[in-house]
C-alpha positions in Angstrom: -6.4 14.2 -2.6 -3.4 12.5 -0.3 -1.5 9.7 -2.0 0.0 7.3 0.2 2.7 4.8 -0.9 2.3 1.2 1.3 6.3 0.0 0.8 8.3 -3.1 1.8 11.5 -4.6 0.1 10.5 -7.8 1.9 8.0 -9.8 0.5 5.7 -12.8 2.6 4.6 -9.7 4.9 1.1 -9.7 3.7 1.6 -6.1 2.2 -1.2 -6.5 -0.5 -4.1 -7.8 1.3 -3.1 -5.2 3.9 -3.9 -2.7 1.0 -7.0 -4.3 -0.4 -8.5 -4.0 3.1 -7.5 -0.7 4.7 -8.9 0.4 1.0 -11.8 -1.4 1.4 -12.8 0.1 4.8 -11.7 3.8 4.0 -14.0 3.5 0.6 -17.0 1.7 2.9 -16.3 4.6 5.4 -17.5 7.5 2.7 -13.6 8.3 1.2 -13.9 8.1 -2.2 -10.7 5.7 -2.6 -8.4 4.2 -5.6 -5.6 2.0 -5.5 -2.8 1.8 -7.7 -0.7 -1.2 -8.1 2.7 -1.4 -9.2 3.2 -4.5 -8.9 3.7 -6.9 -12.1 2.3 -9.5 -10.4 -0.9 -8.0 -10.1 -2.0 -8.9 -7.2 -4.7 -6.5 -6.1 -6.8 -7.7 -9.2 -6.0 -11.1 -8.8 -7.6 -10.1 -5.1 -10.0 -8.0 -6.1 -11.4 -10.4 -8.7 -10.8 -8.0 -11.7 -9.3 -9.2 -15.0 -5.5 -7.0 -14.7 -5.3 -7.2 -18.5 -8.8 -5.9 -19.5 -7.9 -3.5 -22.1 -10.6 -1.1 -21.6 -9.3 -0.4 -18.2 -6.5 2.2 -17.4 -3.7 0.1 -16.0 -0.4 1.6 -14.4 1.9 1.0 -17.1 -0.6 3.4 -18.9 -0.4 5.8 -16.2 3.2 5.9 -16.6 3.2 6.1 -20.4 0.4 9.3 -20.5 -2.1 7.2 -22.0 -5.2 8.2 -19.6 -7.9 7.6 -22.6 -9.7 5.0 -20.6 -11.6 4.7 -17.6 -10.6 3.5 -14.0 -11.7 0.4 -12.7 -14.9 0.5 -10.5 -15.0 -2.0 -7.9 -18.0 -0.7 -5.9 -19.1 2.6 -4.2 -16.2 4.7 -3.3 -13.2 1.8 -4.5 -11.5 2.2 -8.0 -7.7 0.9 -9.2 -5.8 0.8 -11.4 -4.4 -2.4 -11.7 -1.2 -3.9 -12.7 0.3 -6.6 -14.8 3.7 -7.5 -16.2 3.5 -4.9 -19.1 5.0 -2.8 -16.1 8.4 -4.5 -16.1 9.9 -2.2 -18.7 10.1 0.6 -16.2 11.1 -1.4 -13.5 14.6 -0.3 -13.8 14.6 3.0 -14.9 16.4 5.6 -13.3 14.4 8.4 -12.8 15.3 11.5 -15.1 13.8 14.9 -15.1 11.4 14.0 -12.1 8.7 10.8 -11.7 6.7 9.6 -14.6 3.7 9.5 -12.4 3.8 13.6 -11.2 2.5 14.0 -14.9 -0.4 11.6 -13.8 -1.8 13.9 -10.8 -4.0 16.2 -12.8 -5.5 13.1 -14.3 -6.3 11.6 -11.2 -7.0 14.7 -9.0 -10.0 15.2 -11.9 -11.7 11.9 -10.5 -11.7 13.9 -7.0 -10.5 11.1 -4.9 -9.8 11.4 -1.2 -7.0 9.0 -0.9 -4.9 7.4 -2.9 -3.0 4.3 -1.9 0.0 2.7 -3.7 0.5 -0.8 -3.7 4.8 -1.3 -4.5 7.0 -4.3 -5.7 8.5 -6.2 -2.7 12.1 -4.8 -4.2 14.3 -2.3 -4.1 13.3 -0.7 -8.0 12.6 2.3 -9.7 8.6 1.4 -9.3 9.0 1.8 -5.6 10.8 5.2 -6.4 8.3 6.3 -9.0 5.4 6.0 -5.9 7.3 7.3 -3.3 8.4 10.8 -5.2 4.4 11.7 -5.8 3.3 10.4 -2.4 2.5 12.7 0.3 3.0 9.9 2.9 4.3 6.4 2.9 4.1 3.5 5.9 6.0 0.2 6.0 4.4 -3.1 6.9 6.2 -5.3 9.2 6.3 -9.2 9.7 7.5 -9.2 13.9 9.8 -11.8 13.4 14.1 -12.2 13.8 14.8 -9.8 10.1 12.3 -7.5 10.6 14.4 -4.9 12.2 16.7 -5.2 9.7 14.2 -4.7 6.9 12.5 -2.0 8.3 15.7 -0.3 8.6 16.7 -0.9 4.8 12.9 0.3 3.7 13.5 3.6 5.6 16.9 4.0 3.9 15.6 3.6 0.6 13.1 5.8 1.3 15.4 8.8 2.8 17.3 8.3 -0.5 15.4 8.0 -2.7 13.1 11.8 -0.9 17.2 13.1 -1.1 17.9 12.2 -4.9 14.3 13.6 -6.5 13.8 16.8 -6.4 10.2 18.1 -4.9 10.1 14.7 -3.3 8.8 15.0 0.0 6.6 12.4 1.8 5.9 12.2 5.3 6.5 8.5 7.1 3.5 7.6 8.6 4.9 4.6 10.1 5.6 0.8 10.6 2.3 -0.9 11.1 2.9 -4.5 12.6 1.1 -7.2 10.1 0.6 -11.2 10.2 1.1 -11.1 14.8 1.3 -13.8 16.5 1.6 -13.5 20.2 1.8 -16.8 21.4 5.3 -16.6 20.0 7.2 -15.9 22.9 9.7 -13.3 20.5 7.1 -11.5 19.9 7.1 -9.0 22.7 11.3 -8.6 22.0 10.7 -7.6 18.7 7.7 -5.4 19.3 9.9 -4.0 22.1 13.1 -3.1 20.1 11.0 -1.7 17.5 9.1 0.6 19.4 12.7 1.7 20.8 13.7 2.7 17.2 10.6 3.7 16.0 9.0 5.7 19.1 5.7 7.3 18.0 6.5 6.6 14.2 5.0 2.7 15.4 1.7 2.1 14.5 -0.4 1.5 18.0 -2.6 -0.8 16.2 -1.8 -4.1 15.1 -3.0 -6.8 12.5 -2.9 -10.6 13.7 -1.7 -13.4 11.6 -5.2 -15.0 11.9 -6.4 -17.9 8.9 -9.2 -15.8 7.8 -7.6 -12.7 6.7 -4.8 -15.1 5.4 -7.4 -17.3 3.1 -9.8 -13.9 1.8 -7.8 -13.5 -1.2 -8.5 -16.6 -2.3 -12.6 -15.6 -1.8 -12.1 -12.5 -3.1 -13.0 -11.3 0.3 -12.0 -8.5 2.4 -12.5 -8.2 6.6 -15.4 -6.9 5.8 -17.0 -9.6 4.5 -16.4 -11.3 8.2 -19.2 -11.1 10.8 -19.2 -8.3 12.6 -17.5 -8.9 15.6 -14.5 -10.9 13.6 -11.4 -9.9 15.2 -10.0 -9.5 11.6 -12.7 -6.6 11.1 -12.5 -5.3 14.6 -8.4 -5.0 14.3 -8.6 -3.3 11.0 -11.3 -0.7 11.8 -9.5 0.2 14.4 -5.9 0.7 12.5 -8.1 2.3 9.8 -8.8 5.2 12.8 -5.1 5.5 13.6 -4.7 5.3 9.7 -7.6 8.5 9.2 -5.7 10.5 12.0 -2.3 10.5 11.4 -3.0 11.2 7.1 -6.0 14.1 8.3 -8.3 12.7 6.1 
């Protein structure tokens, strides 16, 4: 089982319909997948079209709390979560004591037999973002290319070094910054892809995810890419970050 934390301080960067659909398309691909948000807003259900309150339903705030007497949330073959809502705000700024709430919850999950396990994160700097990041094995930031996205990426990574320093067994691996919501016709585009990849070298993604109206309007549908025709470049660009994705974690 790898556990991979998707994290961004900055919201408006399309971080949780990222998740949806690289989840989506690892599940359809045979990895028996579940994704965990952490955010009180609760937007992978809300996606996902699955009630974030249902009380029969292990939600995160249970995870956190030890209470793992009820069943995960099956979406379809291979894709379960465990959703969020804003019962989770109570631990939002908690400092973490005597390790992360969620290292209790591994046995618990690693019993389902899951292949991957991704992490959906507030858009904040919190205690939430800490709790997923100390029981990851690896954790990738998604970046808007646009004038503070530099700037951001920079503070996501510092938080992240920090928060690996201050917990103790706390040891993910950065994947990466994948570059989400691209628009090329803007001519800063290639600037900011260039400085970037100057900062980042091979820890940028080689893939990238347009800003395109269909992935943008799914949520709404309670679609993923894969709904889209086959040849949609939505799909098309996923599948193929999905393969960078599937190499770099060794699933």
């Amino acid at each position: 089982m790898k556990i991979v934390t998707i994290l961004c301080q900055k919201g408006g960067v399309g971080k949780t319909t990222f998740t949806v659909n690289l989840g989506k398309i690892l599940s359809n691909r045979g990895f028996k997948t579940l994704i965990i948000d952490t955010d009180p807003q609760g937007n992978v259900s809300t996606y996902l079209n699955l009630n974030k309150d249902e009380e029969n339903i292990i939600n995160s705030t249970d995870l956190l709390e030890k209470n793992y007497d009820k069943k995960i949330g099956s979406l379809s073959e291979n894709l379960y979560i465990i959703p969020s809502n804003k019962s989770i705000l109570k631990h939002n700024d908690e400092k973490i004591i005597g390790g992360p709430k969620l290292n209790r919850a591994k046995d618990f999950l690693a019993s389902y037999h899951f292949d991957i396990v991704i992490i959906d994160t507030p858009p904040t700097i919190s205690s939430l973002t800490q709790e997923a990041l100390a029981v990851s094995d690896y954790y990738l930031i998604p970046a808007k290319p646009e004038f503070l996205a530099v700037e951001g990426v920079s503070q996501a990574m510092s938080f992240a070094k920090i928060t690996i320093s201050s917990i103790k067994k706390a040891d993910p691996i950065f994947l990466g910054v994948v570059l989400n919501q691209v628009d090329t016709r803007r001519a800063s585009f290639k600037d900011f892809e260039t400085e970037l990849k100057f900062l980042l070298s091979d820890k940028m993604f080689n893939s990238k995810i347009s800003q395109l109206t269909e992935i943008a309007d799914s949520p709404f549908y309670s679609k993923t890419v894969l709904d889209f025709k086959e040849q949609s470049r939505a799909r098309l660009e996923f599948l193929e970050f999905s393969n960078e994705f599937i190499e770099r974690v060794g699933l």
